[in-house]
Structure formats: C-alpha cells, structure tokens
RODO-2510 file (C-alpha; in nm, 4 decimals, decimal comma):
residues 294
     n   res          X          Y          Z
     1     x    13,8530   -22,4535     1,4174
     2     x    13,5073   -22,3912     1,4549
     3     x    13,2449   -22,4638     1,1541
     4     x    12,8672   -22,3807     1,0605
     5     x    12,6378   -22,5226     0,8539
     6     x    12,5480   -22,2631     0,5515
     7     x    12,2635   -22,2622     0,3207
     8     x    12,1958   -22,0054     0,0294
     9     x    11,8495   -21,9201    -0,1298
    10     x    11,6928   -21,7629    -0,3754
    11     x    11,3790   -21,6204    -0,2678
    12     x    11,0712   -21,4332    -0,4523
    13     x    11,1389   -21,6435    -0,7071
    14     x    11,0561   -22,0261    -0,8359
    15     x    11,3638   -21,9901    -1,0366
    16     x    11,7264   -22,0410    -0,9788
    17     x    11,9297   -21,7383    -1,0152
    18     x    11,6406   -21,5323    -1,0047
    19     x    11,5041   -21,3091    -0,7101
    20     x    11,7358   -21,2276    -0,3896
    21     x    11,9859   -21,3785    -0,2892
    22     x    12,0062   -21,5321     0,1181
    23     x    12,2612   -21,6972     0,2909
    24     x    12,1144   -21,8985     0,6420
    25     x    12,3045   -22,0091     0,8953
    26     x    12,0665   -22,2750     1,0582
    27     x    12,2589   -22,2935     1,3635
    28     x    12,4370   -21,9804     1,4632
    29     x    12,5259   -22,0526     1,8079
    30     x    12,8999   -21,9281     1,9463
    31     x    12,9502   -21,6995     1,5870
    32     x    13,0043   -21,3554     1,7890
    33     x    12,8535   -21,0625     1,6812
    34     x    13,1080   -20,8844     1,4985
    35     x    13,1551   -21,2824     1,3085
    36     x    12,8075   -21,2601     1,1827
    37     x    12,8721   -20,9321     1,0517
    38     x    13,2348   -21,0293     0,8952
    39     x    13,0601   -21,2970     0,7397
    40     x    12,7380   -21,1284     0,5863
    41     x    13,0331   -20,8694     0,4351
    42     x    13,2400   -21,2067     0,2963
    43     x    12,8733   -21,3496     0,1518
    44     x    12,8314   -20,9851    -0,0186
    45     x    12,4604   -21,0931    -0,0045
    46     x    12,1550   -20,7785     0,0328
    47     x    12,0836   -20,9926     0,3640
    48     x    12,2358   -21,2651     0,6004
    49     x    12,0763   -21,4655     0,8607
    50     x    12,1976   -21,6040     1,1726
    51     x    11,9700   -21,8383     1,3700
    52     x    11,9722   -21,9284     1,7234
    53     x    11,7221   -22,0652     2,0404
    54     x    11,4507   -21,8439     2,1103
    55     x    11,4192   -21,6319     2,4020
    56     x    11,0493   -21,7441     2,4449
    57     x    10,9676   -22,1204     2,3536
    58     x    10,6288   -21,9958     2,2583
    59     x    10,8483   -21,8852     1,9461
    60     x    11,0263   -22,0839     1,6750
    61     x    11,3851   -21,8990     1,6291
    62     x    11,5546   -21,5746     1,7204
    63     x    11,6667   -21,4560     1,4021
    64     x    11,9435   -21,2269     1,3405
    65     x    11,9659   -21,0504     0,9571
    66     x    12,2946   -20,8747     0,8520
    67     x    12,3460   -20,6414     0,5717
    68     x    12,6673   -20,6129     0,4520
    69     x    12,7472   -20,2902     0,6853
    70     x    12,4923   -20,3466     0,9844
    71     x    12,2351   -20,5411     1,1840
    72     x    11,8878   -20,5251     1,0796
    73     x    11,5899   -20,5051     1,2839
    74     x    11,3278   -20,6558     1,0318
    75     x    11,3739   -20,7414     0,6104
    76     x    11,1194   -20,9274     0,4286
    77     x    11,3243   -21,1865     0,2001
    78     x    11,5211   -21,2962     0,4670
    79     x    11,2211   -21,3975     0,6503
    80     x    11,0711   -21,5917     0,3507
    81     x    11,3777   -21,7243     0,2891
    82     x    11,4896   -21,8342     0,6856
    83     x    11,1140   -21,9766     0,7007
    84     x    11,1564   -22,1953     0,4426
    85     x    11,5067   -22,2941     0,5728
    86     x    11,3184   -22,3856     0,8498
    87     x    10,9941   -22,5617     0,7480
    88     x    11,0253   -22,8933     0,9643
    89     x    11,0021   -22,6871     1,2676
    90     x    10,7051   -22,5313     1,2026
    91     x    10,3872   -22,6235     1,3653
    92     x    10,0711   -22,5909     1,1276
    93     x    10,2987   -22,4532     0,8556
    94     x    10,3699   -22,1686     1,0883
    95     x    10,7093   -22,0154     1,2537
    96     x    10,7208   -21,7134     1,4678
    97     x    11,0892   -21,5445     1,4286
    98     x    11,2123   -21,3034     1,7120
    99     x    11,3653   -20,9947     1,5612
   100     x    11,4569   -20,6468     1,6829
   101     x    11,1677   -20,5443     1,5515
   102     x    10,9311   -20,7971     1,6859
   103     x    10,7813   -21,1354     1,6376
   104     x    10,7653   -21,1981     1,2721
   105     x    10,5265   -21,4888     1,1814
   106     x    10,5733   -21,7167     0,8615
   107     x    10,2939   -21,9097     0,7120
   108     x    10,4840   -22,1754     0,4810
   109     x    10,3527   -22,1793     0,1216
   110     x    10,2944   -22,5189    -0,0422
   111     x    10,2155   -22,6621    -0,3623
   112     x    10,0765   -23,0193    -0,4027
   113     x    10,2120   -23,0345    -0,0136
   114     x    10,5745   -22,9860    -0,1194
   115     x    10,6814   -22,6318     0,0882
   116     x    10,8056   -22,3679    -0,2305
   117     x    10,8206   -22,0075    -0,0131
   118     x    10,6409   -21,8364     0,3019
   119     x    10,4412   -21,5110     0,3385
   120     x    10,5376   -21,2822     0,6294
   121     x    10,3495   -21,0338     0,8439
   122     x    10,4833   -20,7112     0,8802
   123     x    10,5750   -20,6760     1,3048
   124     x    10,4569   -20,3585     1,3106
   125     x    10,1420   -20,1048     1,1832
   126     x    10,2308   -19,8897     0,9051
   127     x    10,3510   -19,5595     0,9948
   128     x    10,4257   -19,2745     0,7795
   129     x    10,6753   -19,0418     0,8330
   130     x    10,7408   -18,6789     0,6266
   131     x    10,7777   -18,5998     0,2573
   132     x    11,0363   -18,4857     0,0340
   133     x    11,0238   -18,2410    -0,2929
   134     x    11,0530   -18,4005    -0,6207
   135     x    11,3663   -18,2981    -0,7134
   136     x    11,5327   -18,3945    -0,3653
   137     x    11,3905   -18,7832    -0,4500
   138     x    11,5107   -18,7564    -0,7908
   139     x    11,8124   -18,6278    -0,7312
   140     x    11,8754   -19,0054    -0,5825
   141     x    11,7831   -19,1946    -0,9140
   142     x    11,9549   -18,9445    -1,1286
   143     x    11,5868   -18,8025    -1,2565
   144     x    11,4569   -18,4778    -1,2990
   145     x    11,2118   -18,3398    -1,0761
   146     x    10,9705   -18,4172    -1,3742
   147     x    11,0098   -18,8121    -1,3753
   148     x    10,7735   -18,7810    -1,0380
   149     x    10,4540   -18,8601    -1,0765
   150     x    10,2527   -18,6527    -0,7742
   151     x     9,8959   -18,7513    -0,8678
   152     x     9,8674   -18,9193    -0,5737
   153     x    10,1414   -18,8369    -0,3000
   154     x    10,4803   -18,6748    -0,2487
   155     x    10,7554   -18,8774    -0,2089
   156     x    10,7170   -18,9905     0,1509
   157     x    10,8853   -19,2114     0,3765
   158     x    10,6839   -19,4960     0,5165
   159     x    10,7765   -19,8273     0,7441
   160     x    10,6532   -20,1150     0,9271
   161     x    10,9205   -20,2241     1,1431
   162     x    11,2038   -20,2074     0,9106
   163     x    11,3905   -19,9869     0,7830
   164     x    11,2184   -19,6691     0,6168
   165     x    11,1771   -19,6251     0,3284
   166     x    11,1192   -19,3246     0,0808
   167     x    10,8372   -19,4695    -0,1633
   168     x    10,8279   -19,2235    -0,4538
   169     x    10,6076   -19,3042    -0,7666
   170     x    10,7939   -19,2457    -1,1137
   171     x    10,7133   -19,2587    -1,4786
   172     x    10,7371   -19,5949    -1,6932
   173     x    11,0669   -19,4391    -1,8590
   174     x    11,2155   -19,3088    -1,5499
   175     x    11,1801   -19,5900    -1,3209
   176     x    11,3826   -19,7573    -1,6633
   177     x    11,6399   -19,4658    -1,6798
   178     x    11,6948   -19,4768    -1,2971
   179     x    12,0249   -19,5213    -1,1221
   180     x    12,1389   -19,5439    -0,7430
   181     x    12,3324   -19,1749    -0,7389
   182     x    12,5435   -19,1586    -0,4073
   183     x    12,5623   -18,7725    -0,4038
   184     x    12,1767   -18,7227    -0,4357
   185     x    12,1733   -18,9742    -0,0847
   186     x    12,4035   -18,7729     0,0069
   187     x    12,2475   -18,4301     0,0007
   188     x    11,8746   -18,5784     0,1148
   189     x    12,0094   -18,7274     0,4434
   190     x    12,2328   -18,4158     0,4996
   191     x    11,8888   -18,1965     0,4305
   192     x    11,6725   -18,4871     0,6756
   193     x    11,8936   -18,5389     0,9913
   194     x    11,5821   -18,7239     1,1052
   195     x    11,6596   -18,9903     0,9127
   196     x    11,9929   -19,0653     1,0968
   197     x    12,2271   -19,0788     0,7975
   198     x    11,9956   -19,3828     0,6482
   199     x    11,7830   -19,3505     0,3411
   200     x    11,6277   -19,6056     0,0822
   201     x    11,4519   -19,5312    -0,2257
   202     x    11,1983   -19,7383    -0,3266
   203     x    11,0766   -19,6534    -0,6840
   204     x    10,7300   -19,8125    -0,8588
   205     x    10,5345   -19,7678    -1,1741
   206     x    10,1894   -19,8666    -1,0707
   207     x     9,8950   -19,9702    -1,3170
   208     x     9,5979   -20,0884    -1,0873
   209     x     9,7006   -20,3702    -0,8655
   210     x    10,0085   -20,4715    -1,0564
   211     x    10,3183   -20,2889    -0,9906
   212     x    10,7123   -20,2560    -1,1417
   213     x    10,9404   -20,1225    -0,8710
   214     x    11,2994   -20,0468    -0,7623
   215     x    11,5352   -20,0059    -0,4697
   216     x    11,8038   -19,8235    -0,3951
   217     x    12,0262   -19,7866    -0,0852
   218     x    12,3563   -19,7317    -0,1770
   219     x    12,4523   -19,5838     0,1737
   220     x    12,3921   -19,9219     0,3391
   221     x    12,6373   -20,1181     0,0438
   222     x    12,3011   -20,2082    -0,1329
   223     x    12,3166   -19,9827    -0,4975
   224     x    12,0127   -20,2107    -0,5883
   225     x    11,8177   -20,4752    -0,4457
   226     x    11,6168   -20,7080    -0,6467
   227     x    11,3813   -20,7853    -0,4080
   228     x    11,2502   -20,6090    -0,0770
   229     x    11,0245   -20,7362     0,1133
   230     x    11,0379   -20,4969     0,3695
   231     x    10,9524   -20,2243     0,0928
   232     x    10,6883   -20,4044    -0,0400
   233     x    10,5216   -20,4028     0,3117
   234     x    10,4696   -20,0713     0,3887
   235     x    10,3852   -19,9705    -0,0119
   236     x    10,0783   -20,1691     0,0000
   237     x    10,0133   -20,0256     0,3206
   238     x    10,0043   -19,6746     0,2040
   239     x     9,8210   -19,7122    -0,0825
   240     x     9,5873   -19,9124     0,0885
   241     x     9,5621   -19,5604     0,2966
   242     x     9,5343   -19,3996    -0,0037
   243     x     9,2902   -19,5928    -0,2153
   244     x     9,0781   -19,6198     0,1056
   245     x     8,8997   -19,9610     0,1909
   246     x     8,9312   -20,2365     0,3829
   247     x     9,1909   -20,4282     0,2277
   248     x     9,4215   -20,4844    -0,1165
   249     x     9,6387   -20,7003    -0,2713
   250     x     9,9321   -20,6289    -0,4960
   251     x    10,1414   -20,8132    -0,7328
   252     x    10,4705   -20,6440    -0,7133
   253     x    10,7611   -20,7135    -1,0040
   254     x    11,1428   -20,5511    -0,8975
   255     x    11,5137   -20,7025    -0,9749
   256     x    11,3863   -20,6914    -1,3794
   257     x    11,6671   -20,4484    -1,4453
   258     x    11,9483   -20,6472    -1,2837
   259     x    11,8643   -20,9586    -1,4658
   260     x    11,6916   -21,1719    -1,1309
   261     x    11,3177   -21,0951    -1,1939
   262     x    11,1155   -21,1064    -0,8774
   263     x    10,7682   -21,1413    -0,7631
   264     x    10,6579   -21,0129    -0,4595
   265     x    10,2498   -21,0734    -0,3672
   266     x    10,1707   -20,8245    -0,1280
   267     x     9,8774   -20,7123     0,0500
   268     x     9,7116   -20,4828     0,3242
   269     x     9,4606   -20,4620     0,5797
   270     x     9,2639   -20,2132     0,8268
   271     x     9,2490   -20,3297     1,1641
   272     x     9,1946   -20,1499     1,4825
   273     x     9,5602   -20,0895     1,5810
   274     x     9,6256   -19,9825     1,2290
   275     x     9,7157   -20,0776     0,8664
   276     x     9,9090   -20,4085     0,8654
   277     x    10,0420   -20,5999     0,5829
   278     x    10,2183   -20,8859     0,4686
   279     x    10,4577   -21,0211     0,1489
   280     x    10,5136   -21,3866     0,0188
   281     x    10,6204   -21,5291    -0,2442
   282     x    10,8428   -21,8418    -0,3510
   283     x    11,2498   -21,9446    -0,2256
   284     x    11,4670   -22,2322    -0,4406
   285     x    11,7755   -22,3993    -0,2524
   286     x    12,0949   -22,3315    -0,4709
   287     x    12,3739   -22,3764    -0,2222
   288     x    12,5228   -22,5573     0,0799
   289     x    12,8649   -22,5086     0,2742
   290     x    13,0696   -22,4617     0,5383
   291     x    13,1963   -22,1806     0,7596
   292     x    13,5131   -22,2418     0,9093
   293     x    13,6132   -21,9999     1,1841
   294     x    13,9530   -21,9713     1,4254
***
C-alpha cells in the first residue's frame, strides 16, 4: 500500500469555505499518470495538483494540475494555491513552477510576515484568437443575443498559456440570470472546430476597474467555477489592449452566485514581447489527509 501526503485549500479567498477549492499533493512521486487523474476525479475539485523534482534545479517544482477529465497545461488558483503549499521552499518569497505551459513564477504574499496567498505571472503573452456572434455566446449562458453588451468587443476568445477562453461582456441582470447550458457548448464548438471540442465562457459585468464575473465550462466537468485565475489573466490583458496604456489593475469578484465569494486582483502590462499579466490573491488551509493507493 502506497500513501501520499494531501493538503486542501481554499484560495482567492481569506475565508474558509470561500473561493476555490485545491487539493496538493506535496510529494507526488511514483502516483502514475492515469493515478493523478483517478484521483483529481475522486477529489471532484475544479483543479488538482501533483508535485514532483524539477527538471531544472534553477526551478522550484514541476507541477502537474488535473481537472476532473484532463491534464492542464497552466490554471491560475492552483498556482496560488501550490505556492503557498510550498512557501518554505521559496527563495526571496519566490517559486518558479514548471508546467506544460511554461515556467510559472509565484511571488508569496504576506501580511505582518505571516505568508496568506501568492500572485502568479501568466507564462505566456496574451494572444487573442477569433470572435463569436452574440447569440452563439449566449446561447451558452442561456441569454438572448440581447444580454451582450458589444460597446466594446465581440465575444472573443483570448489566452495566456492556459486554456482559452471566450470572454464575453454581459448585462448586470444577465450575468445574474446566467446558467452553464450544455447544448449551447455544444453547438459553438461544433460551429468552431478550431477550438478542438474545448470551450469556456468567461462572463463579467465591468464598472471601471472593478469587475463581477463568471465561468462556465461544462464540457471539461466544470458547470461553474468560482474562481479562475487563468481567466482573469488574459481579461485584464485584453482590456488593457483595449483601454490602451501602459498598464492596469483590476479587482475581479466571481463564485458570488455559488455561495464561495472570490477575489481575484489582477493586472496587465505592455512589454516588448507583448501584453503580460498576472493574478493574486489570498489561500486558507482547511484540510489534511492521506492517499492510500494498491
């Protein structure tokens, strides 16, 4: 019998039962691939995160994240929430994770010198992809075509090393009324075989630099997230490309209608290789346990 060390979090969040939900394995080595996945499915969790040595020791961790159906190649609270896992290995309150996507890097968050979260930088430059019509977004939160707001952009899909995801800007009482509607993923991905059969919604209300959002990605065993970190990324980056300037800061709130409120402080900048951005916000330990495996 074989057994690993388990930790569960919530992160973007200084509250218990608040924010996202993370289960960290500390020490991940001999759990087999298709074990990590098995067990991300048993924890039910958005995300899952295995941890094992580096391939470079310039780096901190190789980190694995599991959905419930897949392997990830970058996700935002899972990062905040393996950093702080981790804070005793980090040199000058930073870790540098090695993902699929790239080298993540954590800066550890403290408060009177006591660690309470980590803000992460995106691995990659923002890059936008193409648009949908309004009613082929809607269609996925079980709006109308008329819940869009297109002041300022189509629905588009947008990413920064993660997965992509469809940012689409609603009204107040839609991004209320909205649900995750299967069919309406369905139809979009059917209609967008560039997308490879994978499609998240992420829906926001915006009033300045404050921001109410949603996500939805029912196709991946997610019907809502409460917090998403690695949605929250490349919004800021695209408005920062739409606002224009240098940089911006956002203060995002999501996981309101599923009763675990979440706050998510992200921000954007122009450099010469592109728009990059980063997320933080705050993790609280709730669990520890014990894998046991044959």
């Amino acid at each position: 019998m074989r057994r690993y060390a388990f930790e569960t979090f919530d992160v973007f969040t200084t509250s218990r039962f608040g924010g996202n939900q993370l289960a960290v394995f500390p020490d991940a080595r001999g759990i087999s691939d298709a074990e990590m996945q098995a067990l991300a499915s048993e924890f039910n969790y958005s995300e899952t995160t295995f941890v094992l040595p580096p391939a470079d020791p310039a780096n901190d961790a190789r980190v694995r994240i599991f959905n419930r159906t897949a392997e990830m190649a970058f996700a935002g609270h899972p990062n905040v929430g393996t950093g702080f896992a981790l804070a005793a290995r980090a040199r000058d309150d930073v870790l540098r994770f090695e993902q699929i996507a790239g080298v993540v890097e954590v800066v550890l968050r403290r408060d009177a010198g006591v660690v309470t979260g980590a803000t992460i930088a995106a691995p990659q430059p923002l890059v936008v992809g193409g648009s949908f019509t309004a009613a082929e977004a809607a269609a996925c939160a079980g709006l109308a075509a008329a819940d869009v707001v297109l002041d300022r952009h189509a629905p588009t899909i947008a990413a920064d090393g993660g997965s992509p995801r469809l940012l689409l800007e609603v009204t107040p009482d839609a991004l209320a009324r909205a649900t995750p509607e299967a069919a309406g993923f369905r139809a979009a991905v059917a209609a967008h075989p560039e997308l490879g059969g994978k499609l998240s919604l992420y829906l926001y209300v915006r009033d300045g630099q404050r921001l109410r959002a949603r996500m939805f990605s029912p196709l991946a065993g997610t019907p809502e997230d409460p917090a998403t970190g690695s949605a929250a990324t490349p919004l800021a980056g695209f408005l920062l490309r739409l606002d224009g300037g240098d940089s911006a800061a956002y203060e995002i709130h999501q996981g309101v209608e599923m009763g675990r409120p979440s706050l998510l402080l992200a921000s954007a900048t122009r450099t010469p290789g592109g728009i990059r951005a980063k997320v933080g916000g705050g993790c609280v330990p709730v669990l520890r346990g014990e894998a046991r495996l044959d």
